[in-house]
N, C-alpha and C positions, 0 to 999 in steps of 0.2 A: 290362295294364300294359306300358309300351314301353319296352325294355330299351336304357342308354344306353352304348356299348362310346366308349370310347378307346382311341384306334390310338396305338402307341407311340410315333410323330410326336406325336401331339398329348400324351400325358404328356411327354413331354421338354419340350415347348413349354412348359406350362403349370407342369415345376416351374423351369425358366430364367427364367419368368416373376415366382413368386416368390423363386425366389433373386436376382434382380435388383433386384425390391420392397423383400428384405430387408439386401440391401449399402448400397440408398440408404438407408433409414431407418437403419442405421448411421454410414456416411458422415453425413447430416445430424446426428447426434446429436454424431458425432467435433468437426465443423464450430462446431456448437453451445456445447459443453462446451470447446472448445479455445477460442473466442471470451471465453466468460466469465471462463472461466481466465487467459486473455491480460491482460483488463479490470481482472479480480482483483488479479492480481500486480502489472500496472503502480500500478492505484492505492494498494496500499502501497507501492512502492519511492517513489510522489509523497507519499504523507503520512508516511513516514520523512525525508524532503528538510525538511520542514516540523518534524515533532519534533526531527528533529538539531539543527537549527540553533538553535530556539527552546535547547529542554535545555541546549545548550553555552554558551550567553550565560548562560542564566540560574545557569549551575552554574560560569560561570569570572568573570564581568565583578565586578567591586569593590562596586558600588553592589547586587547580587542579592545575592553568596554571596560569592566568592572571586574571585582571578588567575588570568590565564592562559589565554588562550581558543587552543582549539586548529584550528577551522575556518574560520574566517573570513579571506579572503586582503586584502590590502591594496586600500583602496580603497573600502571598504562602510563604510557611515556607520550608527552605532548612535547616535541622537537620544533624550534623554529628554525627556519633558516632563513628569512627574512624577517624581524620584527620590527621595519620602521616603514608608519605609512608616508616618512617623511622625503623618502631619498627616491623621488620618480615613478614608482612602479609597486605592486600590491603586498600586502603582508603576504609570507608564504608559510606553511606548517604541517605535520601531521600528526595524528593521533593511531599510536601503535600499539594494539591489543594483543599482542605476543601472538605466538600460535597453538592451535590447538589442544585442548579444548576450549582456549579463553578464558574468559572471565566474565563475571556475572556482574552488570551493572544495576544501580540502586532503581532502575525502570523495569527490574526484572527479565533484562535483554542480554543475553550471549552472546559477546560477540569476541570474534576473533580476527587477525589481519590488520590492516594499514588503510586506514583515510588520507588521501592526501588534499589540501586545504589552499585556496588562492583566497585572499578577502582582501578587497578595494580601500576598505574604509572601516572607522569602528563599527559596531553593529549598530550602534545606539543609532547614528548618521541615517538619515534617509537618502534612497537612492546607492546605500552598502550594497555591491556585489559579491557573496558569496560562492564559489567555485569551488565544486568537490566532484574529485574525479577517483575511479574504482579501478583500474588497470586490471587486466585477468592478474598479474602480477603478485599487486598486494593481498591477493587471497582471501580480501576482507567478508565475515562471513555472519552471520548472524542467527538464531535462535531462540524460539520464543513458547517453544513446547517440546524442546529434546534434541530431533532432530535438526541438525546445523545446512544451510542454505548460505550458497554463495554468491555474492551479486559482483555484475561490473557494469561500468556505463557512467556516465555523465550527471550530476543537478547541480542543477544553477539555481540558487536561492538569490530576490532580488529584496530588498527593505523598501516598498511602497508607503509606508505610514508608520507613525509610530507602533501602532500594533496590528500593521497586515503586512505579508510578506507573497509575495508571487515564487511560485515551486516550476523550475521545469527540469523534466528527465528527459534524457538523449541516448537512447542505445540502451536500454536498460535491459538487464537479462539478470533471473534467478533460475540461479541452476540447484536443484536438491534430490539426491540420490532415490529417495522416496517415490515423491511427486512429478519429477521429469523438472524439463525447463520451461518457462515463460521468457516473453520478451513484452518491453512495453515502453512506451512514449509517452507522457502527460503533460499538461499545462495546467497548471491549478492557482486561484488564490486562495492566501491560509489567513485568515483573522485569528488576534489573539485576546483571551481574557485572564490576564494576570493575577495569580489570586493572593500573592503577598509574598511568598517564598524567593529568594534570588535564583536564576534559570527559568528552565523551564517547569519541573516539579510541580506538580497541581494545577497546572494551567488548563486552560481547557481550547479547544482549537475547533474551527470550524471552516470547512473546507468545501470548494466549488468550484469544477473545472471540466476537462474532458478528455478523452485518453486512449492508446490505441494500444494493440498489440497482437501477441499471439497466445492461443490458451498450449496446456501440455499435450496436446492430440496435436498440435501444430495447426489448427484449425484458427482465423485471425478475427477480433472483435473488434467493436470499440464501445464506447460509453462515453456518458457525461451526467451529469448531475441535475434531478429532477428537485431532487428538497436537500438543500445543506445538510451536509458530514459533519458530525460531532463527534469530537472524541475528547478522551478526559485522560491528561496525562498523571496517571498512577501506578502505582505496581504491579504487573500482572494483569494491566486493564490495557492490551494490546489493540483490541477490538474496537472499532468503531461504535458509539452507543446510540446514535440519531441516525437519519438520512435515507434516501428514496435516487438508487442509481437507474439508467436506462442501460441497458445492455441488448446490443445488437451482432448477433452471429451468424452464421451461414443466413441471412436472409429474411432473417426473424430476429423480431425485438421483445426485451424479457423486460419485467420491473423487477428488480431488488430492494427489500423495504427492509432497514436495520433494524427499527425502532417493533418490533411484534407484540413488545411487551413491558412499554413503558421503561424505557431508555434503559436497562439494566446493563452492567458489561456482563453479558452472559455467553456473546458470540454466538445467538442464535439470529435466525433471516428470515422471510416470506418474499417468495420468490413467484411472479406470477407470470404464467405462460401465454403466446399467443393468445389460444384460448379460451383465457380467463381463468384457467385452475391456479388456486393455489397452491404453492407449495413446501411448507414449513422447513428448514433447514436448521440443522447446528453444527460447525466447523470444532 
């Protein structure tokens, strides 16, 4: 039998070797997981842009619920063309943000395009069906740091409780010239804490559910909620401030932790890997 020695040249070599194997397949994983993460986050602060606005019409304008709408800046045209819950079949409406550049809403959100709006019943009503649909058509587009991001696809907003509301997206896709496209499918419930203002303005939301999709590599996830999403609707406070996601991609399962530093909106994350490393982020 012939005896195989390694000269200490060659172990040095060959654990550099591995240990270089094992930073990339780290690295790739960071790359990976921060990718989706990125995907993740963007496309709730875009289907928030999208609930906000719907919610507040429907919970402030006369012909839904009540007065007094608080996000909508001058300039944007809320059109019915059904407004009676009364004659068979649903309120119908849309809200048109002209186009291009848009317009800047009092949430701090850019948006541009056409919502178009089905609602069952007033908002106040439990058991309200909310139906809003994004047509590639309407163009409807949105912005929350500059660059403009355009979404189509389906949510169905349901009224469960006086202040919980059930969220699901169907077909959803953000496309932005930037960052590439995502797609994604959710189901979520949203609990609300009203803080005195009519709308939504100040409210603060807390959310838990589960969600699928694809990240911009075309590479496809999914996730669901380990510790309740909190978010605090204010200006410029786009970002999620609480909450602990599971995120699972090619194979592997990541933790996303919002909260790194005592609920700030600061838009930073701790992302932690198979592994165990973690890994600080800020978006």
């Amino acid at each position: 039998m012939k005896k195989v020695i390694l000269s200490v040249a060659a172990l040095a070599s060959l654990s550099a070797i591995v240990a270089t194997s094992s930073c990339t397949k780290v690295e790739e994983e960071i790359k990976n997981t921060t990718t989706t993460a990125e995907d993740i986050t963007r496309t709730e602060t875009y289907l928030a842009s999208v609930f906000n606005i719907t919610t507040d019409v429907a919970a402030t304008d006369g012909r839904l619920s009540k007065t007094g709408s608080n996000l909508l800046p001058a300039g944007v045209e809320v059109q019915f063309t059904d407004s009676s819950f009364t004659d068979g079949d649903d309120v119908e409406y849309f809200v048109d943000f002209g186009a291009l550049p848009g317009k800047l809403c009092q949430d701090g959100v850019t948006r541009a395009g056409r919502v178009d709006v089905k609602q069952s019943k007033r908002f106040s009503e439990i058991g309200c069906i909310v139906e809003i649909n994004l047509p590639d058509a309407n163009n409807f587009q949105v912005s929350t740091t500059g660059g403009m991001t355009k979404l189509t696809g389906k949510a169905i907003i349901t009224r469960l409780a006086a202040n919980k509301t059930n969220l699901k997206i169907q077909g959803g896709k953000a496309e932005n010239a930037t960052d590439g496209t995502v797609t994604f499918d959710s189901d979520k419930d949203m609990v609300t804490e009203e803080l005195g203002a009519p709308g939504i303005v100040d409210d603060v939301f807390k959310g838990f559910g589960s969600g699928s999709g694809t990240n911009t590599k075309g590479k496809p996830y999914t996730w669901k909620t380990k510790d309740t999403m909190v978010k605090i609707e204010q200006p410029n406070c786009s970002f999620p401030i609480k909450g602990i996601i599971e995120l699972t991609s090619e194979k592997s399962t990541y933790v996303v932790d919002f909260e790194p530093d005592g609920g700030a909106c600061d838009k930073k994350v701790v992302i932690t890997l198979p592994n165990g490393t973690k890994v600080p982020k800020t978006f």
